[in-house]
C-alpha positions, 0 to 999 in steps of 0.5 A, a space after each residue: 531267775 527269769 529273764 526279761 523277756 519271759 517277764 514281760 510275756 507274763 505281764 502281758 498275759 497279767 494285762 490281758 486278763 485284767 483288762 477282760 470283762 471278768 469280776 475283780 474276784 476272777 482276774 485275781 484268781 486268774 493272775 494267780 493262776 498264771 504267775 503260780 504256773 509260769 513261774 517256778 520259784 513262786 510257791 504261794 501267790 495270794 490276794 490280801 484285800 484292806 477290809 473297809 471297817 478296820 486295819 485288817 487285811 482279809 484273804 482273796 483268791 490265791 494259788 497254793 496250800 492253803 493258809 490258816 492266815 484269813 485276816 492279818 492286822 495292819 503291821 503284822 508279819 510282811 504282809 501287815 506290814 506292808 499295808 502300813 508302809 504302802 510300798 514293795 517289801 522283798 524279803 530275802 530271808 523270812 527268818 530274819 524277820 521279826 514279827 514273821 507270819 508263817 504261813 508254811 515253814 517251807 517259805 524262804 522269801 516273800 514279796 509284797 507289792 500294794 494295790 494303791 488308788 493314789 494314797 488309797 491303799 486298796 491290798 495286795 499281792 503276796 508271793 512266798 517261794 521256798 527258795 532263798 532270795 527269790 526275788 529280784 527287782 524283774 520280781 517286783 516291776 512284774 508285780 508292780 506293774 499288775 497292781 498298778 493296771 488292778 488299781 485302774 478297776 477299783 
């Protein structure tokens, strides 16, 4: 795991391309970018975006293989799952999950972290590493704290 001052470079670095003159579109795929290269247990790192007509989540920019899962509805696999509960899941071991969407079966863990306006669920970011037990909580304050400045643009 990295230390706390290797987090707090890259949220700095996150901030920082948030805060440029970019469309949402680019700062996400340039967020990517940086968490897939500086870190190396982040396999997959994805944007799921709340599509304005229905409960579905709708595929954004992302870093690694490509997914087959476009659009993932409300309360299905992790990531449904944490449209509905609007909160941090770290998933340890995805295995152990029952309603499991793979999207690789290389994917050992999984960490969800909403973009949230208020009450207003807006996405989120989706990051899937191949190793066991991945995340720990400099994980999710890393994302925690990019999804809540990505919230200020919305």
């Amino acid at each position: 795991m990295l230390q706390e001052a290797k987090h707090q470079e890259i949220q700095l670095k996150a901030i920082q391309i948030i805060d440029k003159n970019l469309s949402m579109r680019e700062k996400q795929k340039a967020i990517c970018t940086l968490l897939r290269s500086e870190i190396r247990h982040y396999d997959w790192v994805g944007f799921y975006m709340k599509d304005a007509e229905k409960d579905e989540l709708v595929l954004g920019q992302f870093e690694g293989e490509p997914t087959g899962h476009k659009r993932i509805p409300f309360g299905k696999g992790i990531c449904g799952e944490g449209a509905i509960q609007k909160r941090t899941i770290n998933v340890s071991d995805v295995s152990a999950v029952d309603n499991y969407i793979a999207c690789s079966i290389e994917t050992k863990s999984e960490l969800v972290v909403p973009i949230m306006d208020g009450d207003r669920f807006i996405g989120q970011i989706d990051v899937d590493s191949h190793t066991p037990s991945a995340f720990n909580i400099r994980d999710e304050r890393l994302l925690e704290a990019i999804c809540k400045r990505l919230a200020e643009y919305y």
